[in-house]
PDB file of N, CA, C and O in Angstrom:
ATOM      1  N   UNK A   1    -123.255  56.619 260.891  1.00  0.00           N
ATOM      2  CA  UNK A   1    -121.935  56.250 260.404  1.00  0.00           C
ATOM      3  C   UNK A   1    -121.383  55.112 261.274  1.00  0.00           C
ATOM      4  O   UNK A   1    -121.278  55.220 262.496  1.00  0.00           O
ATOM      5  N   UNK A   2    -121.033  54.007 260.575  1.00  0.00           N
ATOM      6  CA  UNK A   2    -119.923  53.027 261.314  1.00  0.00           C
ATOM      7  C   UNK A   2    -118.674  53.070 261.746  1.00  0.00           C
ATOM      8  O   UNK A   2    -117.829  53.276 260.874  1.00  0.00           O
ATOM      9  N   UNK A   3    -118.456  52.991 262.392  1.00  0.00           N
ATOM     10  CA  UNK A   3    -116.713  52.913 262.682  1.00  0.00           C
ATOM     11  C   UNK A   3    -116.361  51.840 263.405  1.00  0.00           C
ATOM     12  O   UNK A   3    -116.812  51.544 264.512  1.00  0.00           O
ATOM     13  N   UNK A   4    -115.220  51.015 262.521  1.00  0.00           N
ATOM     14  CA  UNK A   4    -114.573  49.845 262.931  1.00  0.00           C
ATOM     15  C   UNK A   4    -113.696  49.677 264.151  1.00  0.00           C
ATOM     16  O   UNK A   4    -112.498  49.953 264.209  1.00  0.00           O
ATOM     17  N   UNK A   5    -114.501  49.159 265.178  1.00  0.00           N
ATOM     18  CA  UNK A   5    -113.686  48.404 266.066  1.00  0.00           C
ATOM     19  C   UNK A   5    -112.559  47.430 265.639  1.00  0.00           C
ATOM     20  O   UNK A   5    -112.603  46.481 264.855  1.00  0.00           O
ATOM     21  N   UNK A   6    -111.208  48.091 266.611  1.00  0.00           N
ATOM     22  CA  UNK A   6    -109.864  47.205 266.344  1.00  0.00           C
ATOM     23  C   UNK A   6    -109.475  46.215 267.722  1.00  0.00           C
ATOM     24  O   UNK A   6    -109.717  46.584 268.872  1.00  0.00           O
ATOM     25  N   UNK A   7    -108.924  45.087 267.430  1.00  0.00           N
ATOM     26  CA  UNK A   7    -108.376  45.014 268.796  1.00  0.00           C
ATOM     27  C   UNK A   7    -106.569  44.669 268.310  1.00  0.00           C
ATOM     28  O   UNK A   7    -106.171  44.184 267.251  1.00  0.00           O
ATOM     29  N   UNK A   8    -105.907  45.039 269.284  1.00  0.00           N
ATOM     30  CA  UNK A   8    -104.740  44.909 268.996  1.00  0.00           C
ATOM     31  C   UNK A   8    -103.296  44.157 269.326  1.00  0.00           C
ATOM     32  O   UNK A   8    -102.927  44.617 270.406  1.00  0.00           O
ATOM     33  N   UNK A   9    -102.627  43.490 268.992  1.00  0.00           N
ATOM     34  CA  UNK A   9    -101.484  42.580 269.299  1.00  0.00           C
ATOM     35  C   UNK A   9     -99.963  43.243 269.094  1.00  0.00           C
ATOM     36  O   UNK A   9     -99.434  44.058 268.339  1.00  0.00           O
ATOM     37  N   UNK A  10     -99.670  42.590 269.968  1.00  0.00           N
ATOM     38  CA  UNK A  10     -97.949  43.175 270.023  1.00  0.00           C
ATOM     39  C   UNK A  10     -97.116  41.727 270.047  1.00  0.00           C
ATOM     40  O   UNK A  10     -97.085  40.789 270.843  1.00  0.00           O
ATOM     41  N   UNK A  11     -96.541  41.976 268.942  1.00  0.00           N
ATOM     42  CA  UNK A  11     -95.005  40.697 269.645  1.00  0.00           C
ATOM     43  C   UNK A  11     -93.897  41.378 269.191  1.00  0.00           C
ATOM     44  O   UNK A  11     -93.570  42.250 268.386  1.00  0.00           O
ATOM     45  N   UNK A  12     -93.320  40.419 270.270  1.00  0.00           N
ATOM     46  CA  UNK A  12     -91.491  41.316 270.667  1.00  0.00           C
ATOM     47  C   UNK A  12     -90.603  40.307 270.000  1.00  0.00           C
ATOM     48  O   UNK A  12     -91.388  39.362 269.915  1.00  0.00           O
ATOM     49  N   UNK A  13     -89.896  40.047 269.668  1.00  0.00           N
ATOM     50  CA  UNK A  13     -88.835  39.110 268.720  1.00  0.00           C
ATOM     51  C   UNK A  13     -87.702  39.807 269.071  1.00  0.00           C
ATOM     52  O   UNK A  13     -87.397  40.875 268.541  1.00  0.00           O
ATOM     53  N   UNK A  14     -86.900  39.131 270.151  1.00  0.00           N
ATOM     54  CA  UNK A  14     -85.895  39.523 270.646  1.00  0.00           C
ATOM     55  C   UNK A  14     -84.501  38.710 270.251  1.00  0.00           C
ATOM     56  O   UNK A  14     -84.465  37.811 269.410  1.00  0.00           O
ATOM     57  N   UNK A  15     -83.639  39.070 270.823  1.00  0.00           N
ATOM     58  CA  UNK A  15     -81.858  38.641 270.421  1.00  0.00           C
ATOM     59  C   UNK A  15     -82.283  36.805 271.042  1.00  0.00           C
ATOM     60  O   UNK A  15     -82.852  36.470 272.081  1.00  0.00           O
ATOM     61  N   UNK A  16     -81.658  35.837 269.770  1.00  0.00           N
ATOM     62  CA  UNK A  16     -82.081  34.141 270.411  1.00  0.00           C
ATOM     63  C   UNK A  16     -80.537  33.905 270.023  1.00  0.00           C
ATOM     64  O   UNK A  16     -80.004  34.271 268.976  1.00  0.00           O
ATOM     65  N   UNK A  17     -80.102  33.410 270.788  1.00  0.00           N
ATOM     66  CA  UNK A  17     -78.439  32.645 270.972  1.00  0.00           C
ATOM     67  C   UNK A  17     -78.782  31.507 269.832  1.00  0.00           C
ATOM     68  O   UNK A  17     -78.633  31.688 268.623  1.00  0.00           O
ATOM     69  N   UNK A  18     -79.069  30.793 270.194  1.00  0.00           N
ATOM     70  CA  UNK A  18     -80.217  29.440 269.467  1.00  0.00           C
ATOM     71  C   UNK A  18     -81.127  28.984 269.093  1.00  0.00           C
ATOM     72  O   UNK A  18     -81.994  28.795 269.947  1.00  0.00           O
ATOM     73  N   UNK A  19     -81.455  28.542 267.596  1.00  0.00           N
ATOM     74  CA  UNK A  19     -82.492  28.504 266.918  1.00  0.00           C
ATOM     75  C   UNK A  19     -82.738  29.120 265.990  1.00  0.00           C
ATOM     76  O   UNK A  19     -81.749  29.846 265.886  1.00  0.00           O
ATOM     77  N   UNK A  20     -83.526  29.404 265.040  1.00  0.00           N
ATOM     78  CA  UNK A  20     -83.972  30.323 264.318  1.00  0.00           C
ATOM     79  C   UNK A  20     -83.103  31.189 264.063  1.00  0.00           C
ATOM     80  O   UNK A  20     -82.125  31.413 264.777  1.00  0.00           O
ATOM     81  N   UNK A  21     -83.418  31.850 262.856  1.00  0.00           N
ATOM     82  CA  UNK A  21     -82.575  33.353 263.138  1.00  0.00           C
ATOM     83  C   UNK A  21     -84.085  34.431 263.325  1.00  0.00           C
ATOM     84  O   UNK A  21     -85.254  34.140 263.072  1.00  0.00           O
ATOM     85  N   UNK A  22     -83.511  35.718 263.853  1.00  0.00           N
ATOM     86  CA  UNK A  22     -84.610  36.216 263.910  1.00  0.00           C
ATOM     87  C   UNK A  22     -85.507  36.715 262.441  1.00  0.00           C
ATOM     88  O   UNK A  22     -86.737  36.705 262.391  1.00  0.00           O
ATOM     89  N   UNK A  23     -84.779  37.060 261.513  1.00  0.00           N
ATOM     90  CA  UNK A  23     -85.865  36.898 260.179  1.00  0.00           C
ATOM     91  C   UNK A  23     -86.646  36.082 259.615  1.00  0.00           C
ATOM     92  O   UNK A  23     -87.439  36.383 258.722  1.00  0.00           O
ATOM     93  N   UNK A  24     -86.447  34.725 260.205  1.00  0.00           N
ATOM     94  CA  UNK A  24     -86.949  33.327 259.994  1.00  0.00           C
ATOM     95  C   UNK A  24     -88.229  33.672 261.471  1.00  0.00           C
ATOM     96  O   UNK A  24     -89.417  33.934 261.280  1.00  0.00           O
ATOM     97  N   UNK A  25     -87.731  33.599 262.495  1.00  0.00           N
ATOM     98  CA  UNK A  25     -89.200  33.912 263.454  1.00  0.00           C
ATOM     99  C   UNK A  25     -89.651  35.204 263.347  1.00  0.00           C
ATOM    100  O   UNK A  25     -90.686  35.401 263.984  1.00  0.00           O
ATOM    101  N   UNK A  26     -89.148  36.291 262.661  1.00  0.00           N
ATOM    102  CA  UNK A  26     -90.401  37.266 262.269  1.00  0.00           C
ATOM    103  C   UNK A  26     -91.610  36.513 261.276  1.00  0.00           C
ATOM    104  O   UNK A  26     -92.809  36.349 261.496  1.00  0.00           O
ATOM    105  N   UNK A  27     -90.700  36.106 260.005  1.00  0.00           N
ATOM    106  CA  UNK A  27     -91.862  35.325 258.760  1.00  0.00           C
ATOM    107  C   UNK A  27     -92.601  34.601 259.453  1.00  0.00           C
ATOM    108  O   UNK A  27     -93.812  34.721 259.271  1.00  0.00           O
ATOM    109  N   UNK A  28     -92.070  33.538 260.552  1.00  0.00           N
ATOM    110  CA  UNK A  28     -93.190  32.833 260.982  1.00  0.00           C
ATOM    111  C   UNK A  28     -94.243  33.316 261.633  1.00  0.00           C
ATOM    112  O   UNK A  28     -95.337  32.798 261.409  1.00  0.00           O
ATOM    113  N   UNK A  29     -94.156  34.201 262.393  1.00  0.00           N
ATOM    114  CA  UNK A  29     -95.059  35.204 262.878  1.00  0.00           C
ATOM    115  C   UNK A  29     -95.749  35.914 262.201  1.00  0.00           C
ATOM    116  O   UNK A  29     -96.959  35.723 262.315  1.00  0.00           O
ATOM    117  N   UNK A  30     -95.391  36.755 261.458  1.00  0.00           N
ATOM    118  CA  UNK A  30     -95.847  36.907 260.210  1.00  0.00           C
ATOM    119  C   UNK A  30     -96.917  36.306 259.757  1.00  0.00           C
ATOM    120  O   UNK A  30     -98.050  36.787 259.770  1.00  0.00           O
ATOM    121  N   UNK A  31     -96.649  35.387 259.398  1.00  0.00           N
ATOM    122  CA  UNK A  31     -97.587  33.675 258.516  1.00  0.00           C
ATOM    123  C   UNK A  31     -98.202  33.743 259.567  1.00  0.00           C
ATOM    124  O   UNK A  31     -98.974  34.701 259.560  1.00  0.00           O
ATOM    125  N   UNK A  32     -98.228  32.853 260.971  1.00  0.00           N
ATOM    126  CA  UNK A  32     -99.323  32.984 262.205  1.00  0.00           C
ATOM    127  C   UNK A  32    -100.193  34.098 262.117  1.00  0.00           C
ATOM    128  O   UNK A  32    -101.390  33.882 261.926  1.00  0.00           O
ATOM    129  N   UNK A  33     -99.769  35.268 262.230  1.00  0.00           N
ATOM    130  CA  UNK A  33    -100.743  36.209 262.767  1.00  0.00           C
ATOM    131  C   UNK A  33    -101.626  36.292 261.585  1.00  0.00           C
ATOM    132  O   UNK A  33    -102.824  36.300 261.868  1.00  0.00           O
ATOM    133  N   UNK A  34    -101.280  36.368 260.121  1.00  0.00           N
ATOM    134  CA  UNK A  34    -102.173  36.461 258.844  1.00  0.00           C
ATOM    135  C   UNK A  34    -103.129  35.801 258.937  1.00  0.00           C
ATOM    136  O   UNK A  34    -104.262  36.281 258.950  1.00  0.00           O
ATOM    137  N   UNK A  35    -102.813  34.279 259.042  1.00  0.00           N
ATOM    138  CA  UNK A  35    -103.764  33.310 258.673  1.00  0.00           C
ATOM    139  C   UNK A  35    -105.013  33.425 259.968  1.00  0.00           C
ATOM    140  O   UNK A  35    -106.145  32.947 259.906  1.00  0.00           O
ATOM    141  N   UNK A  36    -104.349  34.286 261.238  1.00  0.00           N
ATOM    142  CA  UNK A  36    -105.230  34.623 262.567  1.00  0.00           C
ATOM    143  C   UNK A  36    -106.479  35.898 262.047  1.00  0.00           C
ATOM    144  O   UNK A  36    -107.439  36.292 262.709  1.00  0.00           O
ATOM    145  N   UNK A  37    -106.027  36.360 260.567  1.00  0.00           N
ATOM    146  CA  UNK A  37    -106.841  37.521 260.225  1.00  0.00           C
ATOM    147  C   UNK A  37    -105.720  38.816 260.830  1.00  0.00           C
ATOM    148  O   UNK A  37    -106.262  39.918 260.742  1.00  0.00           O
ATOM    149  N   UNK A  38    -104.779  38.854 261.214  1.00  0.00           N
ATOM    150  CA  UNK A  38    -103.735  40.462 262.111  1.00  0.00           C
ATOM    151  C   UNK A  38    -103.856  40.668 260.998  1.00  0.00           C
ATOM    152  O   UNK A  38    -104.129  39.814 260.155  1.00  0.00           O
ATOM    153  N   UNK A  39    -103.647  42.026 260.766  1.00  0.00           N
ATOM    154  CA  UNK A  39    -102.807  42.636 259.698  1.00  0.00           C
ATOM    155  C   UNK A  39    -101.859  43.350 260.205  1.00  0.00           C
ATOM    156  O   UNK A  39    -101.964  43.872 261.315  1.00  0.00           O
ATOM    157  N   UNK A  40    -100.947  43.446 259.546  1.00  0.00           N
ATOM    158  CA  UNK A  40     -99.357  44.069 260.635  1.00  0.00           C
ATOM    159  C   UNK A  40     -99.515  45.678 260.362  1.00  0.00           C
ATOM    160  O   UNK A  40     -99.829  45.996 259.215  1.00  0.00           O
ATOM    161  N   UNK A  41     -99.348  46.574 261.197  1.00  0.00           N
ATOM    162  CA  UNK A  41     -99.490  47.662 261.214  1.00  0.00           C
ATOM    163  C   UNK A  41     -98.008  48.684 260.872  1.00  0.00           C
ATOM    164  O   UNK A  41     -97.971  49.626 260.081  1.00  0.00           O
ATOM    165  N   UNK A  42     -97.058  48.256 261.578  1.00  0.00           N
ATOM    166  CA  UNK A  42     -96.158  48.766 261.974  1.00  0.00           C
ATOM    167  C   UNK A  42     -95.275  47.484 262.438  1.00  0.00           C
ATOM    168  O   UNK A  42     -95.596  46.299 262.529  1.00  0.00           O
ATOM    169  N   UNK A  43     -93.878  48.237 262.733  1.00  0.00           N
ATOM    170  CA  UNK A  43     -92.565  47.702 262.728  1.00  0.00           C
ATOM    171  C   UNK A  43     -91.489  48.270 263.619  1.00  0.00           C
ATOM    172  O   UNK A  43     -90.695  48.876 262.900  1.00  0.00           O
ATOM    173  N   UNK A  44     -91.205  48.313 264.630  1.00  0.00           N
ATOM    174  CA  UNK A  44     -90.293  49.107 265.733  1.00  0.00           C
ATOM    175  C   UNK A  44     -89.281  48.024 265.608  1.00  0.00           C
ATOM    176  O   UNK A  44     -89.427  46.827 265.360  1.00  0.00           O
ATOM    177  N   UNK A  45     -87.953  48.916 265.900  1.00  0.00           N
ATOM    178  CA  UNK A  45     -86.474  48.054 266.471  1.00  0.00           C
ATOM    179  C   UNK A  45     -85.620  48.990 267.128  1.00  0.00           C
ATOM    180  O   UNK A  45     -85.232  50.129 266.867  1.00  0.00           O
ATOM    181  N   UNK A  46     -85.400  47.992 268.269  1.00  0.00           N
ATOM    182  CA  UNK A  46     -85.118  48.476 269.625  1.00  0.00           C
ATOM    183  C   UNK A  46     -83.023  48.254 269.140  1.00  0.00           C
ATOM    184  O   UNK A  46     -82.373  47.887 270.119  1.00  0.00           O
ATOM    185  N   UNK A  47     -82.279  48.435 267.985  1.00  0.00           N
ATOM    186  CA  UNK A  47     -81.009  48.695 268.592  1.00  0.00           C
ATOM    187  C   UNK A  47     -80.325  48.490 269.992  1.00  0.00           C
ATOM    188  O   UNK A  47     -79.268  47.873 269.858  1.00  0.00           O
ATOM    189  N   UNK A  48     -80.568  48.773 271.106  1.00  0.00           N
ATOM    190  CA  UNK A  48     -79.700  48.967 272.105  1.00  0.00           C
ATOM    191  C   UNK A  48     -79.882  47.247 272.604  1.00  0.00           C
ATOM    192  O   UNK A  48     -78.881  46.721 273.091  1.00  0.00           O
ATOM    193  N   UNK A  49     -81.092  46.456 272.478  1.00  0.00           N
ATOM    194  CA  UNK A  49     -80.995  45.450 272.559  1.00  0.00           C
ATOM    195  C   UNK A  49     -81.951  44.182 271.697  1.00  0.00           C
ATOM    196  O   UNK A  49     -82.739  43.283 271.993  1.00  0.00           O
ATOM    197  N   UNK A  50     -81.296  44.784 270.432  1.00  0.00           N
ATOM    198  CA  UNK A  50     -81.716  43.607 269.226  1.00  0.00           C
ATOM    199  C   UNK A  50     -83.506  43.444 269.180  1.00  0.00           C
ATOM    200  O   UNK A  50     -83.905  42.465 268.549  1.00  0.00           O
ATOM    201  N   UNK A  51     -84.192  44.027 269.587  1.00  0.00           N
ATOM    202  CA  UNK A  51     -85.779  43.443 269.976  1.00  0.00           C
ATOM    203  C   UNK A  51     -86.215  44.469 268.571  1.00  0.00           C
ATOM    204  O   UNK A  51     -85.958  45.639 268.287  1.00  0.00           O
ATOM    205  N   UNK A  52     -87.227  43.056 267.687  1.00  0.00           N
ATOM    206  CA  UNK A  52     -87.863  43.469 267.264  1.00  0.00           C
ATOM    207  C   UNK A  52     -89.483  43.710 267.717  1.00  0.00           C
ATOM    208  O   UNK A  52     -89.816  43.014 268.677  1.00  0.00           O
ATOM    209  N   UNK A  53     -90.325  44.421 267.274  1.00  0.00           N
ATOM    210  CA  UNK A  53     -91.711  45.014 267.764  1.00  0.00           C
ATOM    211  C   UNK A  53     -92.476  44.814 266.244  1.00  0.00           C
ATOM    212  O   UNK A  53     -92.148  45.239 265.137  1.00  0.00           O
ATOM    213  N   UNK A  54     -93.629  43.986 266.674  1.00  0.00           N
ATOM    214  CA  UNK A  54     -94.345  43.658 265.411  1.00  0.00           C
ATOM    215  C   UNK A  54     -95.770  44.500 265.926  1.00  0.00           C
ATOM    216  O   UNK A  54     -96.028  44.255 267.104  1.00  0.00           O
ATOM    217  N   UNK A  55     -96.642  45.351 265.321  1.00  0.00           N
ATOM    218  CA  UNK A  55     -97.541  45.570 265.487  1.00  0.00           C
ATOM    219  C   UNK A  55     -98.833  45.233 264.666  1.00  0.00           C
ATOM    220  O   UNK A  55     -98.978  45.601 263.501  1.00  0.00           O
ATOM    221  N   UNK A  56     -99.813  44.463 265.402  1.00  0.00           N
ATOM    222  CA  UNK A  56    -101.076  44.178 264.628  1.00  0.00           C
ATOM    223  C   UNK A  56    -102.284  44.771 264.816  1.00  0.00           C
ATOM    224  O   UNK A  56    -102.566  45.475 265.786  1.00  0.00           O
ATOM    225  N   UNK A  57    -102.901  44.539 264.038  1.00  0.00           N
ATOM    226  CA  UNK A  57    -104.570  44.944 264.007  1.00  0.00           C
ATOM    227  C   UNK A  57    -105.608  44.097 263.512  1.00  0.00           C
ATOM    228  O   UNK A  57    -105.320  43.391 262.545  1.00  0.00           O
ATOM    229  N   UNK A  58    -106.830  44.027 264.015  1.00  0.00           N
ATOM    230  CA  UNK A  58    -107.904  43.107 263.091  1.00  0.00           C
ATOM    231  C   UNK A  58    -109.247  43.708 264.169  1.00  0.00           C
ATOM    232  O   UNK A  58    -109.278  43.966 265.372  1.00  0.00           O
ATOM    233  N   UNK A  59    -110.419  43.778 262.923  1.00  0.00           N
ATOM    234  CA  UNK A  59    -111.590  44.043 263.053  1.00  0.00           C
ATOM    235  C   UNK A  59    -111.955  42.852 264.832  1.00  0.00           C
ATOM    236  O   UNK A  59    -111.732  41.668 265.082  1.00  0.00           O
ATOM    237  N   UNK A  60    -112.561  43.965 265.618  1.00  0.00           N
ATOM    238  CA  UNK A  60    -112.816  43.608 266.957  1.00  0.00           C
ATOM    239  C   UNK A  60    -114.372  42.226 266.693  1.00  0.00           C
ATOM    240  O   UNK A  60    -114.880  41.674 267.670  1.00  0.00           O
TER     241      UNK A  60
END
């Protein structure tokens, strides 16, 4: 039997005074990590200080 090796990525998308808004640099991230092969796993938000948590995956 095979079993697929993962390796895994984290990005944090935190509170930006300037620039972007943060739904605009999630999509872009988003778009980056796809076209990298990630597939997004999961989705955390940190409330107490605005941080979003993107979780990825892709064949090792």
């Amino acid at each position: 039997m095979n079993h697929t090796q993962w390796k895994y990525h984290v990005t944090e998308i935190g509170l930006q005074l300037f620039g972007a808004s943060a739904f605009d640099r999630i999509r872009e991230e988003l778009d980056k990590r796809g076209a990298l092969g990630w597939e997004l796993v999961t989705v955390a938000h940190n409330s107490n200080n605005s941080s979003t948590w993107l979780y990825f995956k892709k064949p090792a």
